[in-house]
C-alpha positions in Angstrom: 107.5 97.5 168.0 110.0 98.9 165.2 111.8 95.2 165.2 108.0 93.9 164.9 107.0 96.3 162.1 110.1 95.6 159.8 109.7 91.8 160.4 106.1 92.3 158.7 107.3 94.6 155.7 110.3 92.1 155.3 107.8 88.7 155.3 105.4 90.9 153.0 108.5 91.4 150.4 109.4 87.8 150.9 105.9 86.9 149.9 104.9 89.3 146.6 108.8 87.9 145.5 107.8 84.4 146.1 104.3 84.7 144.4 106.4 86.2 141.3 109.1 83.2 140.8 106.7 81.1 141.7 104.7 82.3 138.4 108.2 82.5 136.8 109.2 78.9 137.6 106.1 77.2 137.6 106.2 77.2 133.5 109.8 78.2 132.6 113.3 77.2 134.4 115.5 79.4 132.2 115.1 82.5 129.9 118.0 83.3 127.4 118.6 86.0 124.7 121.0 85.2 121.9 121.7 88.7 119.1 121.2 87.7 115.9 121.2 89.7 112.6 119.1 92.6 112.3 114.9 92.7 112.0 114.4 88.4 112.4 111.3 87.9 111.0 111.1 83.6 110.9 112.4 81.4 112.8 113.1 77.5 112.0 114.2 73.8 113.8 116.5 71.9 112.6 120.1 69.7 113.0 122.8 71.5 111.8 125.6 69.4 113.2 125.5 66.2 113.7 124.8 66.1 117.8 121.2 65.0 117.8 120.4 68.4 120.0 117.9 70.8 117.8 118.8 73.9 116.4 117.5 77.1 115.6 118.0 78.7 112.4 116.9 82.3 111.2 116.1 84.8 108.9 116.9 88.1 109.6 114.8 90.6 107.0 117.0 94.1 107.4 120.8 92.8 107.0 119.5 89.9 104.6 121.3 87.2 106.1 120.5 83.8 108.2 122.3 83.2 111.8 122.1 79.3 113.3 122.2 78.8 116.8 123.7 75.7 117.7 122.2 74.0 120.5 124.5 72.4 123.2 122.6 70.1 124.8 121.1 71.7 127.6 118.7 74.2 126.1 121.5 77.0 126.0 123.3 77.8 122.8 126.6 79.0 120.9 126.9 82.2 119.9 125.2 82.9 116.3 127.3 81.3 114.0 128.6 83.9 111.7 125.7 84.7 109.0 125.0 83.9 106.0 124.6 86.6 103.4 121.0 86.1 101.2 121.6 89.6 99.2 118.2 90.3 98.7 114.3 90.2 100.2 113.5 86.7 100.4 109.9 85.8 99.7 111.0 82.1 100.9 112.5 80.6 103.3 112.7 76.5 103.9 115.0 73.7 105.5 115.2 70.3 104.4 117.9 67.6 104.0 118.5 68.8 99.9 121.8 66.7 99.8 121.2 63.3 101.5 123.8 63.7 104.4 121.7 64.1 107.1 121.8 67.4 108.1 119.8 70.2 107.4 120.4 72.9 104.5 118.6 76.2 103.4 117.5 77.2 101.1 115.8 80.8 100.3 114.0 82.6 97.2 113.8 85.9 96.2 112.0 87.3 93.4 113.7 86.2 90.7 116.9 83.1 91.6 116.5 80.2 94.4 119.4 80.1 96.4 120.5 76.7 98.0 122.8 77.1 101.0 124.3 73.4 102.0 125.5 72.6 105.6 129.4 71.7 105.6 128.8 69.6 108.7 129.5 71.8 111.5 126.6 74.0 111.5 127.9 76.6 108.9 125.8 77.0 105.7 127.8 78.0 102.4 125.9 79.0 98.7 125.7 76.2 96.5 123.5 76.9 93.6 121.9 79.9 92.2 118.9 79.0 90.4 117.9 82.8 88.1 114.1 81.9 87.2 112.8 84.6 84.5 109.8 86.4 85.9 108.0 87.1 89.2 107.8 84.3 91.7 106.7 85.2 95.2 106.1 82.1 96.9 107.3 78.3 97.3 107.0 75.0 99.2 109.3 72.1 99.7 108.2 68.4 99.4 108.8 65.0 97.0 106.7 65.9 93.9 108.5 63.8 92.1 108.2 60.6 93.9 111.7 59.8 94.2 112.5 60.0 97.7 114.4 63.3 97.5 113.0 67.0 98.4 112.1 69.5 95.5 110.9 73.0 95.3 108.1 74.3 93.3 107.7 78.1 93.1 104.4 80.1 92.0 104.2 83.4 90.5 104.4 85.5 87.3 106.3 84.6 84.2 105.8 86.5 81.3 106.6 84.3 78.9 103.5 82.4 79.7 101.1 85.4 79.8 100.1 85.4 83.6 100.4 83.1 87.0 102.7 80.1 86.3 105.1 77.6 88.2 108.2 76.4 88.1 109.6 73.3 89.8 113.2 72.5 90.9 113.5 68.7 91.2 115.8 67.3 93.3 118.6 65.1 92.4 120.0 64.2 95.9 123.3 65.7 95.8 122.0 69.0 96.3 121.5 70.0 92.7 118.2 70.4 91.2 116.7 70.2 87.5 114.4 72.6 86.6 110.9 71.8 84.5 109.2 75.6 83.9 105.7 75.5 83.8 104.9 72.5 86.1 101.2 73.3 85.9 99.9 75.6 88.7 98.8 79.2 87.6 99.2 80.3 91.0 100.4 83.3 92.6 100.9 82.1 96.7 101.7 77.8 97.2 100.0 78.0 100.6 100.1 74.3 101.9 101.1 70.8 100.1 99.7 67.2 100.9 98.6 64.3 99.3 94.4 65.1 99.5 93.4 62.3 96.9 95.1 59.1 99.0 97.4 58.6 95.6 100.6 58.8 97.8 102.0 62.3 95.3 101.6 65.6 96.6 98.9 67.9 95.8 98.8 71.9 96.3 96.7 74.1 97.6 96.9 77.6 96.3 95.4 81.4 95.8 95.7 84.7 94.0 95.0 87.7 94.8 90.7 87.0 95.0 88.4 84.9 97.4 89.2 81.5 95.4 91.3 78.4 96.9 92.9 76.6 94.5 93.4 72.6 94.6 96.2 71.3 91.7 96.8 67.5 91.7 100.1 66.5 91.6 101.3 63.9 88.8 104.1 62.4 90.8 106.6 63.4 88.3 106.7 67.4 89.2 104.2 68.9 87.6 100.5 69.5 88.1 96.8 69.5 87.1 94.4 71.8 87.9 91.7 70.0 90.2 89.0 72.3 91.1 88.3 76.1 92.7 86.4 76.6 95.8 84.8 80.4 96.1 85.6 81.5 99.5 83.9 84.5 101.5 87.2 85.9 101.0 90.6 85.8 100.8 92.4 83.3 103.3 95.1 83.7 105.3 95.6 80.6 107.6 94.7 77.0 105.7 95.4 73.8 107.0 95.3 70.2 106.2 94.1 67.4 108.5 91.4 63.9 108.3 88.7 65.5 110.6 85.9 62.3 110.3 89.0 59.5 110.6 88.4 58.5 106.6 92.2 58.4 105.8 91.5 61.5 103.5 93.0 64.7 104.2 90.3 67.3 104.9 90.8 70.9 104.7 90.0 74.1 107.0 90.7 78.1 105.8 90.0 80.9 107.3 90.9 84.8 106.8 88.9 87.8 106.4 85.7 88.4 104.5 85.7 90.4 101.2 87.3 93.4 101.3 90.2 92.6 103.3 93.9 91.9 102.6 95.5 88.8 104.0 99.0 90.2 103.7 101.1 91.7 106.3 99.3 95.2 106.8 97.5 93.5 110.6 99.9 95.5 112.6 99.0 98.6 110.8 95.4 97.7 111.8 95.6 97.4 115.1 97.6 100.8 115.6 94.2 102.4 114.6 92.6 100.9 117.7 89.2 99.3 115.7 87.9 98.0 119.1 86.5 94.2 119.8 85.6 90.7 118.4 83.2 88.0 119.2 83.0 85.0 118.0 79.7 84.1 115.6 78.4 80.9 114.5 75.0 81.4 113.5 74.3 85.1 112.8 76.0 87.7 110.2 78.7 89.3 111.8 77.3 93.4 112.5 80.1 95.2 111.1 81.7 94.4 108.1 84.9 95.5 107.9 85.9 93.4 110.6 83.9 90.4 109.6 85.7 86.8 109.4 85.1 83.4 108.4 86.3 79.7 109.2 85.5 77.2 105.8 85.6 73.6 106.2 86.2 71.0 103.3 85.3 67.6 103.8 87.0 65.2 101.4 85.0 63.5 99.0 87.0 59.8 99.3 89.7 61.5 97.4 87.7 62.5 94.2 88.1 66.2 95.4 86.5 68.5 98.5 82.5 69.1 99.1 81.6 72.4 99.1 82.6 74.3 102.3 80.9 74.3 105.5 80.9 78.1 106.8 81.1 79.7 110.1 81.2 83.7 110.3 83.1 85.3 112.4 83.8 89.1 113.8 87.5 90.0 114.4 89.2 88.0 111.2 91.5 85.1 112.2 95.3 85.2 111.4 95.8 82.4 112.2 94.5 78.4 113.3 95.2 75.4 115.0 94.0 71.7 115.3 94.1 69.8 117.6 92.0 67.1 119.6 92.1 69.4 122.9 89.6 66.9 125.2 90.6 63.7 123.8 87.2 63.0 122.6 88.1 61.6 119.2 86.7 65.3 117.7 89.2 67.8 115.8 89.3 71.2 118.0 90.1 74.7 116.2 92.2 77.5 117.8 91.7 80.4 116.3 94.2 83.7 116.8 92.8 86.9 116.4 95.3 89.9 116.2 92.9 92.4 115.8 91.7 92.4 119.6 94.4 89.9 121.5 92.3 87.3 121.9 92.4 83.7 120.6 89.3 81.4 120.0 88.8 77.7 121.2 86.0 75.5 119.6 85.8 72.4 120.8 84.6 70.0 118.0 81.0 68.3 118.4 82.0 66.0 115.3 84.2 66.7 112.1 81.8 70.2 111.1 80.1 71.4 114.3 81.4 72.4 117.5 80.2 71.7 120.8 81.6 75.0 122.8 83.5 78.3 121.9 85.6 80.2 124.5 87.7 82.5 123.9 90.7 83.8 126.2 92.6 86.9 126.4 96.6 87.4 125.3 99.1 89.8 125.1 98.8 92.9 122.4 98.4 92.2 119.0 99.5 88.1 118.6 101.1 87.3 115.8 102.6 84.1 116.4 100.2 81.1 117.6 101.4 77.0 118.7 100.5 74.2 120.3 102.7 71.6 122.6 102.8 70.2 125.9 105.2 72.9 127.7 104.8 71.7 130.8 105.0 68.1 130.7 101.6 66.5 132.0 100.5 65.3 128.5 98.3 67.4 127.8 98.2 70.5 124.8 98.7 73.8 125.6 99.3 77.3 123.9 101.8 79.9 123.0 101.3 83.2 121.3 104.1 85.9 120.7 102.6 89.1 121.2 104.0 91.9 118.9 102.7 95.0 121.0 103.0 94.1 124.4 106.6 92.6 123.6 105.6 89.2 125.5 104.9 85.5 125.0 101.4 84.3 126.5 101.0 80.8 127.6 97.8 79.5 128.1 97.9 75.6 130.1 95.7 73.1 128.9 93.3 71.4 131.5 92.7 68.4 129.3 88.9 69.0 128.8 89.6 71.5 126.2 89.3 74.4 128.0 92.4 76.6 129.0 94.0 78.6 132.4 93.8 82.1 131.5 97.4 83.6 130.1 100.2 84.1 131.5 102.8 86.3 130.0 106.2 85.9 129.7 108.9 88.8 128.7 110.1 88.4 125.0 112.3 91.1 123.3 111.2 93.9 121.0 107.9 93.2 118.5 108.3 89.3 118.6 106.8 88.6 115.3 107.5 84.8 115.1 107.6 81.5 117.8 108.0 78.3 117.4 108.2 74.8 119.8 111.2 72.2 120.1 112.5 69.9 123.2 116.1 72.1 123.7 117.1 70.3 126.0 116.0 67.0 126.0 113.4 66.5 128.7 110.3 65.9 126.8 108.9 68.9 127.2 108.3 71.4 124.1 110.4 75.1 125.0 109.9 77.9 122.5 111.8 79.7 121.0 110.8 83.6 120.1 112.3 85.8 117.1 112.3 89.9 118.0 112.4 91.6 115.2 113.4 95.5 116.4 115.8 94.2 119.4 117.3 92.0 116.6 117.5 89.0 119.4 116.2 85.5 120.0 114.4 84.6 123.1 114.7 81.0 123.8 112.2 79.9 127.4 113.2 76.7 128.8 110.5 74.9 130.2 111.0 73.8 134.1 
């Protein structure tokens, strides 16, 4: 009878262990945890060294420095390469090819210099240039504004010189040098997203202050930069993104933040500490309480002669962040909305380019910072990630393929994961993440089975 009892205690284990790798292996084949420099706060992708395999690259906030992680092939990694002092708070922080070679370089911004960091071939980055700019710059984006083939900078902020919000552009001479024209033309504070968004094959930029306006600047294909029109929001955004939502071959444009009242920048995780309760998602009504009230703008494109006025949805619980996607392959753009204020993220499923069909919305982990899409577990179809800075976890929700979503499953990350981000690791086809902690000063790399 003993023999009997222990032989259904010992199945029972068997069985709760099996149910638990199963939900372990069914997503993920491999977790690993690489130390990096202290407080990472962004990660990147890149090639670093000439092996085809992706890379990781990061910036780590407290020490001030950036640590690669070379990939070997098989979704493990070296040890982080020895880092990269950036001797200051950097407000900036991009990757592109600055020097023609092939491989990625860095390069970072602080308040007052750009700093490019070229890659010597084997993964190791070493200061270039120094580029001092006089004034207060606090943002930048990398793209060709210059037409030429090869990557530039420009940089918004304050220059005094010119009496308020100003820009300066570093232009790209494909050795990994750059020439600098000051006052390029944008009066901007924060360069939020770049794209051409008048079909004239030079990159525009969309931009903001400190107030509820989005600001469009055309780009003259030589660097610098007209002013094309302001769009009054309900408030100040925090996630924009451009994408052709009616399939004219013009970029359209979607932004969403918190309505007035609220700041976009990085106070969220001080919000949610003071436990403000719930959202729901809103379409038609005013949202009841207004400090947490949202919104979700959408600009059609006028055939490139500039944006229509903005289509508006409120919403309760502000969104931090967005993504598109077509979720049910029904030719419609669908929006995923994360909401960090109550761990949830929102899926409307698009009815045509500005009304949706559907809204669900799914429960993560606590407080989500970090929000992507990819196919993780190889059956074609979307799904989504969030790193979750409270409950020190990664949720991952499986597309179905209709757009709607399984419920989350969580995943251990390290200490407040604050950023995430997709790449294939190991060469399968199938899009792992990679997860930067910021207090166990670690990265947390899942490779998907």
């Amino acid at each position: 009878m003993q023999r009997i009892i222990l032989n259904i205690l010992l199945i029972f284990i068997q069985l709760i262990f099996c149910l638990r790798c199963g939900k372990e292996e069914r997503i993920f084949q491999k977790t690993y945890n690489y130390t990096v420099g202290n407080c990472p706060s962004e990660l990147k992708t890149g090639y670093f060294n000439r092996d085809e395999s992706l890379d990781v690259v990061v910036l780590d906030e407290c020490s001030e420095d950036i640590t690669i992680l070379l990939n070997r092939g098989d979704g493990e990694f070296e040890p982080a390469v020895n880092p990269i002092t950036e001797e200051g708070s950097a407000l900036c922080f991009e990757i592109s090819d600055f020097n023609k070679d092939e491989i990625d370089d860095v390069i970072l911004k602080d308040y007052s210099s750009i700093i490019l960091f070229l890659n010597t071939g084997n993964g190791k980055l070493e200061p270039s240039e120094i580029y001092t700019i006089k004034g207060f710059f606090l943002s930048c984006l990398i793209g060709d504004f210059d037409s030429d083939g090869i990557q530039d900078v420009v940089t918004g902020g304050i220059d005094p010189d010119f009496g308020g919000p100003s820009s300066i552009s570093l232009l790209g001479k494909g050795d990994g040098t750059f020439s600098i024209k000051t006052h390029s033309g944008i009066d901007c504070l924060f360069l939020e997203k770049t794209d051409d968004l008048d079909g004239d094959n030079k990159k525009d930029i969309i931009c903001k202050n400190w107030d509820n306006y989005m600001m469009v600047f055309r780009g003259n294909g030589d660097g610098t930069f007209n002013r094309w029109k302001g769009y009054e929001l309900q408030g100040e955004f925090s996630t924009v993104q451009s994408i052709d939502l009616n399939n004219d071959m013009y970029k359209d444009v979607i932004a969403a933040g918190p309505q007035m009242g609220w700041s976009t920048f990085p106070i969220h995780f001080w919000s949610n500490e003071m436990g403000l309760g719930h959202s729901f998602f809103d379409l038609n009504s005013e949202a009841q309480n207004e400090v947490d009230n949202g919104f979700v703008s959408i600009f059609l494109n006028s055939n490139g002669e500039g944006l229509l006025s903005p289509i508006n949805y409120n919403v309760t619980r502000y969104p931090f962040n967005l993504v598109v996607e077509d979720f049910n392959n029904d030719g419609n753009k669908d929006l995923v909305l994360l909401h960090d204020l109550d761990d949830t993220i929102t899926v409307l499923l698009g009815k045509n380019y500005t009304e949706f069909n559907s809204i669900q919305t799914y429960k993560v982990g606590e407080v989500p910072v970090g929000l992507v899409k990819g196919d993780i577990n190889g059956d074609g179809i979307q799904d989504l990630a969030t790193c979750n800075y409270r409950s020190n976890n990664v949720s991952i929700l499986l597309g179905k393929g209709d757009g709607t979503f399984n419920n989350a499953e969580n995943f251990d990350a390290g200490i407040r994961p604050v950023d995430i981000v997709t790449g294939d690791f190991n060469g399968d086809g199938k899009q792992d993440l990679a997860v930067a902690n910021s207090e166990s000063d670690n990265i947390t790399i899942l490779i998907a089975k």
